[in-house]
C-alpha positions as CSV (number, residue, x, y, z in Angstrom):
1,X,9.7,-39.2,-52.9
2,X,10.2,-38.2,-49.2
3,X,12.2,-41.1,-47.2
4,X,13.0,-41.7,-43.7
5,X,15.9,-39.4,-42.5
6,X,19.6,-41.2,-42.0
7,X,19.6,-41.6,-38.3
8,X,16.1,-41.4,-37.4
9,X,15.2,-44.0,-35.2
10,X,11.6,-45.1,-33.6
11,X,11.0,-46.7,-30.0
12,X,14.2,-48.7,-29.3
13,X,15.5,-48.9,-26.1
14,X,19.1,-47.8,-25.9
15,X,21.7,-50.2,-23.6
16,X,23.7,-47.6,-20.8
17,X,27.4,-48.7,-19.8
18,X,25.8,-50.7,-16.9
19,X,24.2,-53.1,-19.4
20,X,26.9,-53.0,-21.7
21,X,29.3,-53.7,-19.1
22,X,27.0,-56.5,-17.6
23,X,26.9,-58.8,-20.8
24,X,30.4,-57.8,-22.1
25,X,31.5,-59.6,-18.3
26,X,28.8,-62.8,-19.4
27,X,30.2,-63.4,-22.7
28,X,33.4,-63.7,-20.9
29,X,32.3,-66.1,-18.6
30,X,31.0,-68.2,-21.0
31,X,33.7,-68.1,-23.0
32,X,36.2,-69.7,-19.9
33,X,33.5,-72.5,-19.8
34,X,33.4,-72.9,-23.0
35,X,37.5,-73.4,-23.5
36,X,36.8,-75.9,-20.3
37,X,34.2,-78.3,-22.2
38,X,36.6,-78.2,-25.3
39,X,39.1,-79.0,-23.5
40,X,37.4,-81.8,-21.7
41,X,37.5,-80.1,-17.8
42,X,33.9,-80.3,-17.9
43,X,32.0,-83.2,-19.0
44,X,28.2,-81.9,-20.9
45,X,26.3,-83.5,-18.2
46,X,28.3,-80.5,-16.0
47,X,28.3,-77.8,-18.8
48,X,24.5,-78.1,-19.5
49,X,23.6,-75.7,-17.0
50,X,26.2,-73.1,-17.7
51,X,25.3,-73.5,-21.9
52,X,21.1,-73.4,-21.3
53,X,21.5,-70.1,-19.3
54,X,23.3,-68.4,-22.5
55,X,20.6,-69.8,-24.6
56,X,22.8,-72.9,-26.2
57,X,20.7,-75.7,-26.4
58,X,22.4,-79.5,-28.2
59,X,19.8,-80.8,-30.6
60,X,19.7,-83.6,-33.4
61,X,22.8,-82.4,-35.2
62,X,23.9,-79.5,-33.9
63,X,24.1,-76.7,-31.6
64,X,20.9,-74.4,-32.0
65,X,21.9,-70.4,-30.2
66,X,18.7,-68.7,-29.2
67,X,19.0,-64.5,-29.5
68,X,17.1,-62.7,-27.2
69,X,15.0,-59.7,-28.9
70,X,13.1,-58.1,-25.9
71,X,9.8,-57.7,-26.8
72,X,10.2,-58.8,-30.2
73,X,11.8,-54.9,-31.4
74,X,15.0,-54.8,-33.0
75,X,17.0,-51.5,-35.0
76,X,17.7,-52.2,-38.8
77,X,21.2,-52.3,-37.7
78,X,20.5,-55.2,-34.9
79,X,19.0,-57.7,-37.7
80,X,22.3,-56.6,-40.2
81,X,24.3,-57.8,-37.1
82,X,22.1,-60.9,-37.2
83,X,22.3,-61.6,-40.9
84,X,26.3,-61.2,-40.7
85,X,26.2,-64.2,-38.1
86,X,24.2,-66.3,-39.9
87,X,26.5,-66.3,-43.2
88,X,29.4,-66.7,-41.0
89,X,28.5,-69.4,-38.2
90,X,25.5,-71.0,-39.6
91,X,24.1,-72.0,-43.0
92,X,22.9,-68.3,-44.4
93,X,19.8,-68.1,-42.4
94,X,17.9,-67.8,-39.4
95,X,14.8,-68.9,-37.8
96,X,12.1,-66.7,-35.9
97,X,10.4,-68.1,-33.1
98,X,6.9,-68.0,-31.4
99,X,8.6,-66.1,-28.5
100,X,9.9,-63.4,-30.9
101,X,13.2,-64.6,-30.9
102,X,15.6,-65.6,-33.4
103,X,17.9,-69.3,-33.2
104,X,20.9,-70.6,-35.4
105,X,20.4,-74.4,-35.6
106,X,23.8,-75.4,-36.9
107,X,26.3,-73.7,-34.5
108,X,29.6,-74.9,-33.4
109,X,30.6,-74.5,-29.8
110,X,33.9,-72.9,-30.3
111,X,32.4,-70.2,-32.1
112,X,29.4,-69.4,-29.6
113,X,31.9,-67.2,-27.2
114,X,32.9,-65.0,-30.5
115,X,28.7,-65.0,-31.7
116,X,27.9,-63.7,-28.4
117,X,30.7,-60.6,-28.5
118,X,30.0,-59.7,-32.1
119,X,26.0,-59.6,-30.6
120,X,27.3,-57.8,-27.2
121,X,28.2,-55.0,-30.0
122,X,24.8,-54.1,-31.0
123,X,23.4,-54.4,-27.5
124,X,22.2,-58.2,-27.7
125,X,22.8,-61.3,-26.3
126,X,21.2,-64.8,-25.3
127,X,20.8,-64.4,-21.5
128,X,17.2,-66.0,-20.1
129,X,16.4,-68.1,-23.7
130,X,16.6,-71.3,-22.0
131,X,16.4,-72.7,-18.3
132,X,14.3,-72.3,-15.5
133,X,14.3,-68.1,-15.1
134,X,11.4,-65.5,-16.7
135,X,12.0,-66.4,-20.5
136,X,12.3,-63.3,-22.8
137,X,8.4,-61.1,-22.4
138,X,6.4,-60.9,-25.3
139,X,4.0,-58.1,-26.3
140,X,1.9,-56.6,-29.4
141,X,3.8,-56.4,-32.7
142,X,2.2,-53.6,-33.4
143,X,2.6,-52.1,-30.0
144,X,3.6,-47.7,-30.7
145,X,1.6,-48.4,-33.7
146,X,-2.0,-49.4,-33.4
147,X,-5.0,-47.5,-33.9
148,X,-6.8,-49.6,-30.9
149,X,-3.8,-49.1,-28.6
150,X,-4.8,-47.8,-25.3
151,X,-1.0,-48.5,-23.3
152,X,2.3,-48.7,-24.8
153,X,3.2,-52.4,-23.8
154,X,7.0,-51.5,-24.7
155,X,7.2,-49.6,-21.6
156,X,6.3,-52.0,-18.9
157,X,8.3,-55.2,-21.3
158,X,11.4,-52.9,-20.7
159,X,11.1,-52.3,-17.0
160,X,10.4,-56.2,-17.0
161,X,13.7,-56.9,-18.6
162,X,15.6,-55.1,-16.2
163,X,13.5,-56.4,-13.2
164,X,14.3,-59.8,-14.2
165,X,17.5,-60.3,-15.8
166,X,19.6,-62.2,-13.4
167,X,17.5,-61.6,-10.5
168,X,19.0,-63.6,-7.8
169,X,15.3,-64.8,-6.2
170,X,14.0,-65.7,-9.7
171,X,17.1,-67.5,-11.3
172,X,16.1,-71.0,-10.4
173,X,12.6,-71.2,-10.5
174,X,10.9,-74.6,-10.6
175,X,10.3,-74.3,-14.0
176,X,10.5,-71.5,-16.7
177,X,8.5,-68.9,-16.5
178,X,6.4,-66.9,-19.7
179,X,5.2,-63.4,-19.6
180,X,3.3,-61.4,-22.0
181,X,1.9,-58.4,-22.0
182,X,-1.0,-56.3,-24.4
183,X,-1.8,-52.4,-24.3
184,X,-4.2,-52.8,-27.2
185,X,-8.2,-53.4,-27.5
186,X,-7.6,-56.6,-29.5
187,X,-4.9,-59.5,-28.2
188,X,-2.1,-59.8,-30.2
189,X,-0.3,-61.5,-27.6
190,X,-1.9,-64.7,-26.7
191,X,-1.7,-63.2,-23.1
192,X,-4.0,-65.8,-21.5
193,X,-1.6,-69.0,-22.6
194,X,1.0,-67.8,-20.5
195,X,2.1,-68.2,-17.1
196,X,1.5,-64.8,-16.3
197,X,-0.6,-62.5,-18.8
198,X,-0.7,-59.0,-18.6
199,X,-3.5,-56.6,-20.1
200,X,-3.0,-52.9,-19.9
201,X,-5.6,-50.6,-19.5
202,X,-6.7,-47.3,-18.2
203,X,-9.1,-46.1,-15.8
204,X,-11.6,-43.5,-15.6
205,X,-8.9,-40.7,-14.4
206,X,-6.4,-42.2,-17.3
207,X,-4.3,-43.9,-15.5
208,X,-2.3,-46.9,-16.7
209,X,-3.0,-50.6,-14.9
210,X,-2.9,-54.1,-15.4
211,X,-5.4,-57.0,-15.3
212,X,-3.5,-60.2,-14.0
213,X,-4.0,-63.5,-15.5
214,X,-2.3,-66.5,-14.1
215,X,-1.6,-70.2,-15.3
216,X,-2.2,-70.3,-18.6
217,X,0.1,-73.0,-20.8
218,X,0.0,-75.3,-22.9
219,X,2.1,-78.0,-23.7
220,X,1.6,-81.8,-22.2
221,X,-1.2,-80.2,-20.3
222,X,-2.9,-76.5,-21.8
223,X,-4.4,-74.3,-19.4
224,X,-5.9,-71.0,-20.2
225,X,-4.8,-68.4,-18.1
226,X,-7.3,-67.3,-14.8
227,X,-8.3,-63.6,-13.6
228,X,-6.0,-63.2,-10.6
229,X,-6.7,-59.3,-10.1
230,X,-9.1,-57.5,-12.4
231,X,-7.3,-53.8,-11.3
232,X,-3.3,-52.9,-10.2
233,X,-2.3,-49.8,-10.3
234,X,1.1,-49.4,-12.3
235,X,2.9,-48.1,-9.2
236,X,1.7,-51.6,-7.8
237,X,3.3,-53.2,-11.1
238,X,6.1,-54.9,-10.3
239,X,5.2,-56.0,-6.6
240,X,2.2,-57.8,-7.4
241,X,4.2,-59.5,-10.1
242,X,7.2,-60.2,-7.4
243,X,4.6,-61.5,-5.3
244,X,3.1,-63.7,-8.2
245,X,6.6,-65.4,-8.5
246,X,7.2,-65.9,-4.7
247,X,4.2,-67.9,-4.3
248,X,5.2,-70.2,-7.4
249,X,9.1,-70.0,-6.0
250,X,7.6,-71.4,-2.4
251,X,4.9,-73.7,-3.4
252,X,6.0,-75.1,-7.3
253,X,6.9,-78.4,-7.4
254,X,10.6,-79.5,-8.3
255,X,10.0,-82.8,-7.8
256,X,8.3,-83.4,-11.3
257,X,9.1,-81.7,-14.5
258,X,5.7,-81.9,-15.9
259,X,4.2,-80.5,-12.9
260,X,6.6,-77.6,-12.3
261,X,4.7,-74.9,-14.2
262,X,2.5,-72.4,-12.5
263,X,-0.3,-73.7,-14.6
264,X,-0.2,-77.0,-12.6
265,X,-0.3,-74.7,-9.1
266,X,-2.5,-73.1,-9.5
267,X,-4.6,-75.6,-10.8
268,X,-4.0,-77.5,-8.0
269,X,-3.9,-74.9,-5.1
270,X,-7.5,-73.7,-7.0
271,X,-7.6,-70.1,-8.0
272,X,-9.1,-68.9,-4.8
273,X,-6.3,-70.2,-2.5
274,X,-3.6,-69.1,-5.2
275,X,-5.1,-65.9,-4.9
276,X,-5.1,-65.9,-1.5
277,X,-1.4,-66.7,-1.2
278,X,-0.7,-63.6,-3.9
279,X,-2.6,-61.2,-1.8
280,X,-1.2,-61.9,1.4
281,X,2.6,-61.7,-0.3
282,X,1.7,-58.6,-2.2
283,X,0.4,-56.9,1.4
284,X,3.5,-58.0,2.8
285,X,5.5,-56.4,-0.4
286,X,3.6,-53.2,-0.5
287,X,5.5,-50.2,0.1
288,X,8.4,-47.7,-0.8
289,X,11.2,-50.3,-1.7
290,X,8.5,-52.1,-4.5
291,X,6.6,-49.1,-5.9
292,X,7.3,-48.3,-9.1
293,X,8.5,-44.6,-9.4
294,X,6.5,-42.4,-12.2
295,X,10.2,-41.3,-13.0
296,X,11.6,-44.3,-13.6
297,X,8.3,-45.1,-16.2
298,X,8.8,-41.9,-17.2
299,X,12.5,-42.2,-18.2
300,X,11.8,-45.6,-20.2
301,X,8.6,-44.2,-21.5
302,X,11.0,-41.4,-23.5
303,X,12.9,-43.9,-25.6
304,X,9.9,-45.3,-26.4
305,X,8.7,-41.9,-28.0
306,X,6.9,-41.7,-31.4
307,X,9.3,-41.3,-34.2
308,X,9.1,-37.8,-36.0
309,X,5.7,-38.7,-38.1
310,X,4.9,-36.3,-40.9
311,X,1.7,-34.2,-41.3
312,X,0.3,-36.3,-43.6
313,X,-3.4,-36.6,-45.0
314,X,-4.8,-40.2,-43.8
315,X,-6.1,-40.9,-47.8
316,X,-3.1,-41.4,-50.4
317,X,-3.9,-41.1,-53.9
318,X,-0.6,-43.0,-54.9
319,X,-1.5,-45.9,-52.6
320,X,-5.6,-45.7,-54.2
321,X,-4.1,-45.6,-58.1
322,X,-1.5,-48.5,-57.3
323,X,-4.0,-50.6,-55.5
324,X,-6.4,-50.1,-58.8
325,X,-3.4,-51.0,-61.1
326,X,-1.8,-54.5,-59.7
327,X,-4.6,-56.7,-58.0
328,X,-1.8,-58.6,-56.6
329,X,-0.4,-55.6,-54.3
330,X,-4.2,-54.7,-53.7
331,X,-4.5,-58.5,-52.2
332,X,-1.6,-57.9,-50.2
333,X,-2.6,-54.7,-48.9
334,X,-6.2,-56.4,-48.1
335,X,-4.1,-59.3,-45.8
336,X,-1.0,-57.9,-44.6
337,X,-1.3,-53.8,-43.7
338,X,-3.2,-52.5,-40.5
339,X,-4.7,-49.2,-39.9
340,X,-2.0,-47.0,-38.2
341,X,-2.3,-44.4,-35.0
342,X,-0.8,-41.7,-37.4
343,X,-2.2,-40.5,-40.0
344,X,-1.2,-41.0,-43.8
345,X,0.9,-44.0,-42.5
346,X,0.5,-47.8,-42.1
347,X,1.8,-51.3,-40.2
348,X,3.3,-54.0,-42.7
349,X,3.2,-57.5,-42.1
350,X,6.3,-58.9,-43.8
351,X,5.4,-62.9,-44.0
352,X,7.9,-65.1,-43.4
353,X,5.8,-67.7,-44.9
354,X,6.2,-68.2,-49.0
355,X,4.1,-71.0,-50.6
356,X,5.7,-74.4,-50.0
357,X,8.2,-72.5,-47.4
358,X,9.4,-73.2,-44.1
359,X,7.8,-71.1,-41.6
360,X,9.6,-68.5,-39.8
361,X,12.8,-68.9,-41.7
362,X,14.5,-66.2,-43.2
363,X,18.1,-66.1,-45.5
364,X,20.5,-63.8,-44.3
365,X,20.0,-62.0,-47.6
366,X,16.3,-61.2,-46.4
367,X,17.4,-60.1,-43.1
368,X,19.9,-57.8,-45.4
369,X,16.9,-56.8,-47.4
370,X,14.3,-56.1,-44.6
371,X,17.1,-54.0,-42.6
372,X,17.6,-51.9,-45.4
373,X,13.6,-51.4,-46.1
374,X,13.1,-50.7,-42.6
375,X,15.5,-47.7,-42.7
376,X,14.3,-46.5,-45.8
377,X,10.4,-47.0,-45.0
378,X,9.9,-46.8,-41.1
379,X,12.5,-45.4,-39.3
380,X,15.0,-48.0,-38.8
381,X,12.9,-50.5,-36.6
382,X,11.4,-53.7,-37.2
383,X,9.6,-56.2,-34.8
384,X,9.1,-60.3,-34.7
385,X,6.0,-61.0,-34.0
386,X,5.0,-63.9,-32.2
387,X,3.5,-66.0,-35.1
388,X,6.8,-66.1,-36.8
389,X,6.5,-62.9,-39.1
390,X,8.1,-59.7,-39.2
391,X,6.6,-56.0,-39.4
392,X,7.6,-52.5,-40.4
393,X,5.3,-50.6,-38.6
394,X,5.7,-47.3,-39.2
395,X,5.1,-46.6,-43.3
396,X,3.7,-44.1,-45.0
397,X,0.9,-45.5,-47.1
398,X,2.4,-43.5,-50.3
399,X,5.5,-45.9,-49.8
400,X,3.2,-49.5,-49.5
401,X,3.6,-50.2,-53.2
402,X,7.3,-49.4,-52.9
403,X,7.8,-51.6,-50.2
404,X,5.7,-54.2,-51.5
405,X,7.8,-54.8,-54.8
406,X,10.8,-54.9,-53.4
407,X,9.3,-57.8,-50.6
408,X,7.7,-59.7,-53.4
409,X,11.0,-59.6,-55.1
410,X,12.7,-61.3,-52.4
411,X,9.9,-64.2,-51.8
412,X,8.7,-61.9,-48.5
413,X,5.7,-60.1,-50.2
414,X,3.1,-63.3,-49.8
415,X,-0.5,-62.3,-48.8
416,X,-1.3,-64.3,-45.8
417,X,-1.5,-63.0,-42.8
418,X,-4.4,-64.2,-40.4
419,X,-4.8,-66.8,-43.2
420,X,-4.3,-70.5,-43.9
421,X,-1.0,-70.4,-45.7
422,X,0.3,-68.0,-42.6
423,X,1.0,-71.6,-40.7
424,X,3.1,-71.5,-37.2
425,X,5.2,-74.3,-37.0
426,X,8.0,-75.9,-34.7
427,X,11.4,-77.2,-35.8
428,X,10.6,-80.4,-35.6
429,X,12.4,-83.8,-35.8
430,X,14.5,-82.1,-38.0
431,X,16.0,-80.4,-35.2
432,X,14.6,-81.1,-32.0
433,X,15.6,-83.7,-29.7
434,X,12.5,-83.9,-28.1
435,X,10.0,-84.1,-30.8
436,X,7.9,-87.5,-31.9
437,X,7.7,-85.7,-35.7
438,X,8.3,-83.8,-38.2
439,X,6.5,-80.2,-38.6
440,X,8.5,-78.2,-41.2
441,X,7.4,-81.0,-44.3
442,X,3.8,-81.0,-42.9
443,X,3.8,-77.0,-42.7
444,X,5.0,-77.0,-46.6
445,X,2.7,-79.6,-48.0
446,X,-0.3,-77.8,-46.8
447,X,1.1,-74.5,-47.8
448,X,1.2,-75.4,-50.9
449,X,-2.1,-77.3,-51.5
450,X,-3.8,-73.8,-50.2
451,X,-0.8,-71.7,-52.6
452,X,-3.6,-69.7,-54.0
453,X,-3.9,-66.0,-52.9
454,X,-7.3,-66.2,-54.2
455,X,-8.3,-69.3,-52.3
456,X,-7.0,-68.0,-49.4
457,X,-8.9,-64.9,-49.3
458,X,-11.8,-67.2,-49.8
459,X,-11.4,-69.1,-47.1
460,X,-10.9,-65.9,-45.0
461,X,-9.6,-66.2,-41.1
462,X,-8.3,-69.7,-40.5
463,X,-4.9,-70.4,-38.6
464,X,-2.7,-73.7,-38.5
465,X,-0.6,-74.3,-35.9
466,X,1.9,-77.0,-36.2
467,X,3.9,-78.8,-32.6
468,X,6.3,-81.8,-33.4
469,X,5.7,-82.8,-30.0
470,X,3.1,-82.5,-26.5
471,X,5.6,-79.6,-25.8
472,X,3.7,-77.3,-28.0
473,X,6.4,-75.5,-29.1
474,X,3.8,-74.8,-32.3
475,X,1.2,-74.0,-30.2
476,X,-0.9,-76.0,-32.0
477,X,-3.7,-75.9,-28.8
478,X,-5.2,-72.5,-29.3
479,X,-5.0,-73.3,-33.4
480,X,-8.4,-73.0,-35.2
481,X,-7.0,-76.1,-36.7
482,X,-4.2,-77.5,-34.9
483,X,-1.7,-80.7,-35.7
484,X,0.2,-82.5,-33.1
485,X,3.4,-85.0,-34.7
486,X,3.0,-88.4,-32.5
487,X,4.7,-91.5,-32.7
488,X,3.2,-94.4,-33.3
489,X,5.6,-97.5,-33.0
490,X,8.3,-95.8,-35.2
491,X,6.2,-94.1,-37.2
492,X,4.9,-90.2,-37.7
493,X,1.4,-89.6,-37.5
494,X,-0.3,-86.1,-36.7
495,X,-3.6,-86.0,-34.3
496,X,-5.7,-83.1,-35.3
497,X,-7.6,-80.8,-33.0
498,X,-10.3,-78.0,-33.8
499,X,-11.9,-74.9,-32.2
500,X,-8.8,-73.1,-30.4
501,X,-8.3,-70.0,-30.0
502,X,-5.4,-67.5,-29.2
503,X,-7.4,-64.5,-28.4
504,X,-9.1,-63.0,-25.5
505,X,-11.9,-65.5,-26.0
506,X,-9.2,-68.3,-25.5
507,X,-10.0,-71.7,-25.8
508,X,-8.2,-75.2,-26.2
509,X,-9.0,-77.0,-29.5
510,X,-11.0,-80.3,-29.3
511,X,-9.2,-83.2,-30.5
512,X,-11.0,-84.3,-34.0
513,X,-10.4,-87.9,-33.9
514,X,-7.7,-90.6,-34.7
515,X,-4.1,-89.6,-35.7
516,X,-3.2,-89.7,-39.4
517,X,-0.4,-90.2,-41.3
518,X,1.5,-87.2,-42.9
519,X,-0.4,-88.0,-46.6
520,X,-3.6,-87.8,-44.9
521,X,-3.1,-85.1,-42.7
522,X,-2.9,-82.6,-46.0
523,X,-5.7,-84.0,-47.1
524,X,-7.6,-84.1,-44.0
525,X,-6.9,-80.4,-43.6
526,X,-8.6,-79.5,-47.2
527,X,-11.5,-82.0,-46.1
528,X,-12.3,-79.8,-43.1
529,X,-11.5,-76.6,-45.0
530,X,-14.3,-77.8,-47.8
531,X,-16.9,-78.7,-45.0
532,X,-16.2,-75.3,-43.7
533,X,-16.7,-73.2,-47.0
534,X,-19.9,-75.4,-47.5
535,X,-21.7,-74.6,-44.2
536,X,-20.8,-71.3,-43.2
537,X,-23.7,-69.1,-43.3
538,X,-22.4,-66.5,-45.2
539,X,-18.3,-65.6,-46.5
540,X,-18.0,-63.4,-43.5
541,X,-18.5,-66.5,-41.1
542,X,-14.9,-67.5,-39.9
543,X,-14.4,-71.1,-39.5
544,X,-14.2,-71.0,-35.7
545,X,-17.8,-69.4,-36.1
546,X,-18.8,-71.9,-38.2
547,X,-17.6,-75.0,-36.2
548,X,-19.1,-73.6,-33.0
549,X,-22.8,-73.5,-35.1
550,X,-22.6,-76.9,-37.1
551,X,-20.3,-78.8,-34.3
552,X,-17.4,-81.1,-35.1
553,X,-19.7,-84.3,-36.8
554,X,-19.7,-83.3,-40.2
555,X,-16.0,-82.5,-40.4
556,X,-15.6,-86.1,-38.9
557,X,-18.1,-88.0,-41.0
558,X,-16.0,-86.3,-44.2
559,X,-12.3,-87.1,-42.3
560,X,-13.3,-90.6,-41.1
561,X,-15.9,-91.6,-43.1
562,X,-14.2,-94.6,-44.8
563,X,-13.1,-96.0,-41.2
């Protein structure tokens, strides 16, 4: 069987000496601080600052390093890199985030300086994870890939990278700031619950531009993102953003921490005056020194080219005659492959999420595995997507059976994507500082009440999101069933909120009723799931189609009846 080439390599964007040379110089700098705080020259209270802009955060138990993966893409060599850290400064595995990141929760600080060179050495680093700066921007996992894709996100994620990495005006905003951008028909991106989302588009002459949306959040207090401009023009691109961030530099507060977000701004300003304040910047801006130059697209566009597809034929009789052979592999296929731009191949959803598993955690060994499969299946790239899974997105359906058995093998071949067992979920108390509960028990327990391939596919569409705290870390807001950890005088209890929505219909779940303990929250969670399957109109009715028809009284009479 035909395999990818040695060497051949889709869209990843390739570091010049300047960026080389620019984080080679920051892992230095850390590393002087670092020798400082061990040697007790600075106290934390005065190496905070320095450690949250290289993305060390001080948890429950340990240091927790967060690795910045632009966009979510990473090379099969990057995630070896990754994996090599993991068995030798952590405890054999990672953790992949919501913001398509990766974090080591059980790092020592002397070794962080020598984490961030061996990193600098595949063109990675941890600059803009934490503090108050533009936060790593997120776009469609399947961006390059997508039948429905009408603008290659990667692009304009790339030129933000550049824009905004250390950019003196935008270093110490009030608060830090989310971006995320989709090229595609369908959101895959939760671009409306962020504090700027971007969708990409085309207008009647072709040309590429962007709808604005502004203020969207969530945490202590969720916003959905508003229409700021329906139309700019991509030479217009990064100016109207600029603009967007001047206005929140000038007018966000710094005199609250939970009303430092743009969300909070704008909601206060109201979106006309925001608007207003945008526009008048952006006229100001306009001009030679902020347009964005078609070469400069142009020259990121190119490493963002389409890898060297084969002339294939879009039907594969070895894909139909394995499919008819193992049911389990024809589930799997059903759930966790996407129709592809290229003919005769396909996008894989690798889930991070085995029955009774953690969410978003994978052994180094995986990472060794799914490096290796992604060189051998689709061309040596590999993306984190933002509900704490991994794809392949370039295989040739006459290699999905192939690639299936050797996942499955390794605990990463689960059929669950979109479904209920493919739970987000948060650290937690088990790691975080700041949260009231745990999530990573909860997030088992129900995984593996609903363990059933079969049941899952029954129960079609339905996604839990899991927060251990009103940070939303899990964003358990826009979950079609979402569970918030609370404290309640010492003890964990989990409030549980319906009808959200991450899409481009999105929408804020409606908070069911009382908080319950951890016991009762699995078994509150197959209550609602049974009143579902029993009044949807038909098995094609998703449950946040059903709940918007019957309303939220008869999953509370069945929840609370016995209060």
């Amino acid at each position: 069987m035909n395999h990818i080439a040695p060497g051949a390599r889709a869209g990843i964007y390739h570091y010049d000496e300047i960026d080389r040379q620019f984080v080679a110089e920051r892992v230095e700098q850390f590393r002087k601080q670092v020798d400082r705080r061990l040697s007790g020259e600075l106290t934390e209270e005065e190496f905070k600052p320095i450690r949250l802009m290289n993305g060390l955060y001080l948890q429950l138990h340990a240091y927790m390093l967060r690795i910045a993966v632009p966009y979510g893409v990473m090379s099969a060599t990057q995630l070896r890199k990754l994996a090599e850290i993991g068995r030798r400064y952590d405890r054999g595995y990672g953790h992949f985030t919501t913001r398509q990141n990766l974090q080591y929760n059980w790092i020592k600080l002397e070794d962080t300086p020598a984490i961030l060179h061996e990193l600098a050495e595949v063109d990675m680093h941890a600059l803009q994870t934490s503090g108050n700066c533009v936060r790593n921007v997120t776009t469609d996992p399947f961006v390059g890939a997508a039948r429905d894709e009408v603008v290659d996100g990667r692009v304009y994620a790339e030129i933000l990278r550049q824009w905004t990495t250390m950019h003196p005006e935008f270093t110490y905003l009030p608060r830090k700031f989310k971006i995320a951008i989709s090229g595609a028909e369908s959101d895959r991106a939760a671009v409306r619950i962020h504090d700027v989302g971007l969708l990409a588009r085309r207008n009647d002459k072709g040309e590429p531009g962007f709808s604005f949306y502004v203020g969207g959040g969530l945490g202590r207090s969720p916003f959905v993102g508003k229409l700021v401009r329906e139309w700019v023009a991509q030479e217009d691109f990064v100016a109207y953003l600029e603009a967007i961030l001047r206005v929140y530099n000038q007018y966000g507060r710094r005199d609250n921490i939970y009303k430092a977000r743009i969300k909070i701004l704008v909601h206060e300003l109201g979106l006309e005056k925001f608007t207003q304040e945008v526009e008048e910047e952006f006229a100001r801006l306009r001009g030679p020194k902020y347009r964005l130059d078609p070469e400069v697209v142009e020259a990121i566009r190119q490493h963002f080219a389409p890898p060297p597809f084969e002339d294939l034929p879009d039907h594969s009789d070895a894909l139909e005659k394995a499919k008819a052979a193992d049911p389990a592999f024809a589930n799997w296929l059903a759930v966790n492959v996407a129709e592809h731009k290229a003919p005769g191949y396909a996008i894989a959803t690798v889930s991070l999420k085995p029955a009774g598993g953690i969410p978003g955690d994978a052994t180094c060994d995986q990472m060794d595995l799914v490096a290796d499969l992604a060189e051998r299946y689709s061309f040596g790239e590999l993306r984190v997507t933002h509900v704490q899974n991994l794809v392949l997105a370039h295989v040739k359906k006459d290699d999905l059976y192939d690639l299936w058995k050797r996942l499955d093998a390794a605990e990463l071949g689960s059929a669950n994507a979109g479904l209920i067992g493919d739970i987000i979920a948060c650290p937690g108390l088990d790691y975080c500082a700041l949260a009231n509960a745990r999530s990573i028990p909860l997030a088992q327990a129900i995984s593996a009440r609903f363990a059933d391939p079969v049941r899952q596919r029954t129960i079609g569409e339905l996604g839990i999101k899991i927060s251990g705290c009103i940070n939303a870390c899990g964003h358990h807001h826009v979950a079609a069933i979402g569970i918030l950890g609370v404290d309640k005088k010492g003890t964990e209890y989990y409030q549980i909120t319906v009808g959200g929505d991450p899409t481009l219909t999105t929408a804020i779940g409606d908070i069911l009723g009382p908080a319950v303990t951890e016991t009762e929250a699995v078994d509150a969670i197959e209550a609602i799931v049974d009143v579902y399957l029993a009044n949807r109109s038909d098995e094609g009715e998703r449950f946040i189609d059903t709940l918007k028809r019957v309303g939220h009284a008869p999953f509370k009479e069945r929840i609370y009846a016995a209060d």
